[in-house]
N, C-alpha and C positions, 0 to 999 in steps of 0.2 A: 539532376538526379542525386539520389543520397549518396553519401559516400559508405560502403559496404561496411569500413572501420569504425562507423558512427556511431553502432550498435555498442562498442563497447567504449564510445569518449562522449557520446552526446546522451540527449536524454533517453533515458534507461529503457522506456517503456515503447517498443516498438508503435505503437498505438497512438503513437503523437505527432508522427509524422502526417500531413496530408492528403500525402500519395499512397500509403497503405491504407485509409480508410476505404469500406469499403462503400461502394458506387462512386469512388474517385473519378473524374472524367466521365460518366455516364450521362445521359439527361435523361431523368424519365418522364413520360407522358404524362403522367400525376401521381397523386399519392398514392392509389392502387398498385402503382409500379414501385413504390419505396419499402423493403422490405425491412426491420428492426429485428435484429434476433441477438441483441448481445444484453440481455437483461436490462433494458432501458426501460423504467417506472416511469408511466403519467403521473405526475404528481398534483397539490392545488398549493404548493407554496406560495407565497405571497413574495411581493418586492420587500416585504420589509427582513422575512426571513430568508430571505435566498441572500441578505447582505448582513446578515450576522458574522458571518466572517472578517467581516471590515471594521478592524479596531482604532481605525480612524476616532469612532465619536470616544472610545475608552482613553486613550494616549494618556490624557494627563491624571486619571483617575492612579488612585495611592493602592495598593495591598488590601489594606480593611474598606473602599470603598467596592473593590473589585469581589470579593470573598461574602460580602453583605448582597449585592448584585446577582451574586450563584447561588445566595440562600432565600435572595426572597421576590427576586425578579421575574418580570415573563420570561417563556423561554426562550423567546429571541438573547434579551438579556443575560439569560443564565448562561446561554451557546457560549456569548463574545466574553463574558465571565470567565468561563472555564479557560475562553483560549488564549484570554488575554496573561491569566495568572503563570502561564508557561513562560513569559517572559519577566517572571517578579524573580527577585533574589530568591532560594529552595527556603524561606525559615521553615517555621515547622508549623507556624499558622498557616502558611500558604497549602505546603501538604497536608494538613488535616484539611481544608477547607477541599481540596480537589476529591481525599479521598473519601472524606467521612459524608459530605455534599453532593461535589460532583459525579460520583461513581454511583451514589444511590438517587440520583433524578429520574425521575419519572421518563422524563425526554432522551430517548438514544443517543438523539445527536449532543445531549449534555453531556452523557454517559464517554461519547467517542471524544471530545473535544477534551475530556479531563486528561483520560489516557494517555492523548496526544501530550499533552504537558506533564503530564507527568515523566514520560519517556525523554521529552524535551528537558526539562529538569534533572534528569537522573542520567543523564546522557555522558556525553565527554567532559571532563573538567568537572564533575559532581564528586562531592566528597564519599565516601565509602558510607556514608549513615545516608545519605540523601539517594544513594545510588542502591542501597537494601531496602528502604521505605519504597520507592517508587518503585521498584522490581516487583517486591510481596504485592503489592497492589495489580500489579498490570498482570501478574500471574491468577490474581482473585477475578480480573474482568475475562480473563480466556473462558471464563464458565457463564458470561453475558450470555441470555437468551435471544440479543441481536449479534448477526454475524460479522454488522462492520464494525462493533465494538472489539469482538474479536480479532478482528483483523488487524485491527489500531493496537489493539494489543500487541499481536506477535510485533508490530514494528516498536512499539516501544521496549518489547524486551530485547528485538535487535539494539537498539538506539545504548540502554541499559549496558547489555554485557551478552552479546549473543553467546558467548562459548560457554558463559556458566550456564546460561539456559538452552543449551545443546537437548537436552532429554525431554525438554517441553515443548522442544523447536519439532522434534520428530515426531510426537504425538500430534501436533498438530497435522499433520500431514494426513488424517484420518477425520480433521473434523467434514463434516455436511456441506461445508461455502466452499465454491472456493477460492475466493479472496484471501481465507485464512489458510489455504491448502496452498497457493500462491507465495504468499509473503513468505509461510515458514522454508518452501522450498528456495527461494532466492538466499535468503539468509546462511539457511546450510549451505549451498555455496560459498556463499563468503567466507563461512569455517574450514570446508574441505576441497573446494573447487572441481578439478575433474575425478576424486573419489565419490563425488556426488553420481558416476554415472548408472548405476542400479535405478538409484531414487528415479533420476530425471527420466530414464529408458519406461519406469513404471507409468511417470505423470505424463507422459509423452502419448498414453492411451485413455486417460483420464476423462471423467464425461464432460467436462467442461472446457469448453475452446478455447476461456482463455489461459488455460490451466495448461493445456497442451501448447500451446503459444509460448508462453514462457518455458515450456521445456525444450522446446527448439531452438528458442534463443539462449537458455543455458547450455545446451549442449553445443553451443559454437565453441564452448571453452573446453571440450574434449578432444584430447588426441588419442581417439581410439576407433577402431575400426567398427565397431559397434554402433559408435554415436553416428558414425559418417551412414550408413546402409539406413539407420532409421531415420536421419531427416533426410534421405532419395527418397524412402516409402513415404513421407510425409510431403513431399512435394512433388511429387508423383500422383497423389490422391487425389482426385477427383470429388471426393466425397465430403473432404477438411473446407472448411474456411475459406475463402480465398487468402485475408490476411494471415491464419496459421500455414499457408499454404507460402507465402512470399517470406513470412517468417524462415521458415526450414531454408529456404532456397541462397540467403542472405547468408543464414549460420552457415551452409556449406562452403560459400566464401571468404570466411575470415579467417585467420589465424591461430589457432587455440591457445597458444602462448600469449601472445599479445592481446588477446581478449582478457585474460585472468589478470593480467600485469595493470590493464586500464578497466576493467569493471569494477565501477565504483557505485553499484549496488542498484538494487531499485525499491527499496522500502527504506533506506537512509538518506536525509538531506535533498526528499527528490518533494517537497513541498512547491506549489504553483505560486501563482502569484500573490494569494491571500492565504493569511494563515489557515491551516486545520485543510486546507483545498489539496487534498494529496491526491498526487495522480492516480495513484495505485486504489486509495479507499474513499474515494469523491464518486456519490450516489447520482447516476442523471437525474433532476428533480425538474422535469419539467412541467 
């Protein structure tokens, strides 16, 4: 069984464990009995675009071979383009190519792939020009008409400089997804931790399960009597999730000190196996 202190030293996203998925242990009779209610999209991707992410065939490709690929390739190509360029030195070719290119692709997921690098670029160890270019940027895709651009955004403006963009982090907390309603709330954690418990007590009613999910597991980092009565009503409920429902029941077991001291985010550094494959903003495309 998990270890209850896992939540806050292992991966972030309660959702990754096995044992919280739900019909864990179940067998149903057939597909009639498999129910999907967590926003998972039938898609027709193909094998060739569902391996865009694998910059395997890019490795040895140069800056201006990668930047040329973003401007005039398919959009498999432009994808591993975008996401490849996150790992080139920040010049200023590279950034104009992500922003002036990649931010204006037709294809979303070129769109989210830029972001990603760009955040990835602007991130730790980016000089103060390279970390204001990719900020202005990532703050231009929060107004993307796709929401997991947005979402890629708020993590790059985590990645950037969460506390200068405190004031964009809370607006978001009002957009329409909520992936983007999600990340911003994680984040502000990270700035304020258990002063966050207003917000979290709010998302903790939110229309979205997994929105409320994460508020239960941020609220393991509060010691306050408040946070404690609402995840009992949340595991309690009959009505939640069964996972926001083993969520809450986890958070009542842990620590609230030692959760702040070792959560180490869940829209920072929490990248899968292949690049751009974030746990947090990785679409089911099946």
């Amino acid at each position: 069984m998990r270890d209850p202190d896992e939540a806050t030293d292992g991966p972030t996203d309660p959702r990754v464990h096995p044992e919280q998925s739900p019909g864990f242990g179940e067998e149903p009779g057939g597909l009639a009995d498999i129910e999907v209610s967590r926003d998972v999209t039938l898609g027709e991707a193909t094998p060739r675009e569902l391996q865009a992410t694998d910059l395997g065939p890019v490795a040895d490709h140069s800056a201006a071979e990668l930047i040329e690929e973003l401007a005039s390739g398919d959009r498999v190509e432009r994808r591993r383009a975008a996401l490849a360029l996150g790992e080139e030195r920040p010049s200023t070719g590279v950034l104009d190519a992500l922003v002036e290119i990649g931010l204006a692709d037709e294809d979303s997921d070129v769109r989210q792939f830029a972001v990603e690098s760009l955040g990835n670029l602007g991130g730790d160890g980016a000089s103060e020009k390279v970390s204001e270019r990719s900020g202005r940027a990532a703050r231009q895709a929060l107004a993307d008409e796709d929401p997991w651009v947005r979402a890629e955004a708020t993590v790059a403006l985590d990645r950037i400089d969460r506390i200068a963009h405190e004031q964009h982090l809370e607006t978001l907390l009002e957009d329409d997804h909520h992936a983007v309603r999600r990340n911003a709330a994680i984040s502000l954690f990270k700035i304020h931790g258990a002063d966050t418990l207003e917000t979290l007590l709010d998302l903790s009613y939110d229309d979205s399960e997994r929105v409320r999910e994460w508020a239960a597991h941020l609220l393991a980092g509060v010691d306050d009597e408040r946070a404690e009565r609402r995840l009992e009503e949340i595991a309690a409920n009959e009505d939640e999730p069964k996972v926001v429902r083993s969520t809450a029941m986890r958070s009542l077991d842990i620590d609230a000190g030692k959760f702040r001291r070792q959560f180490t985010g869940g829209i920072e550094n929490d990248s899968a196996d292949l690049p751009g494959e974030s746990r947090l903003n990785r679409r089911p495309d099946l």
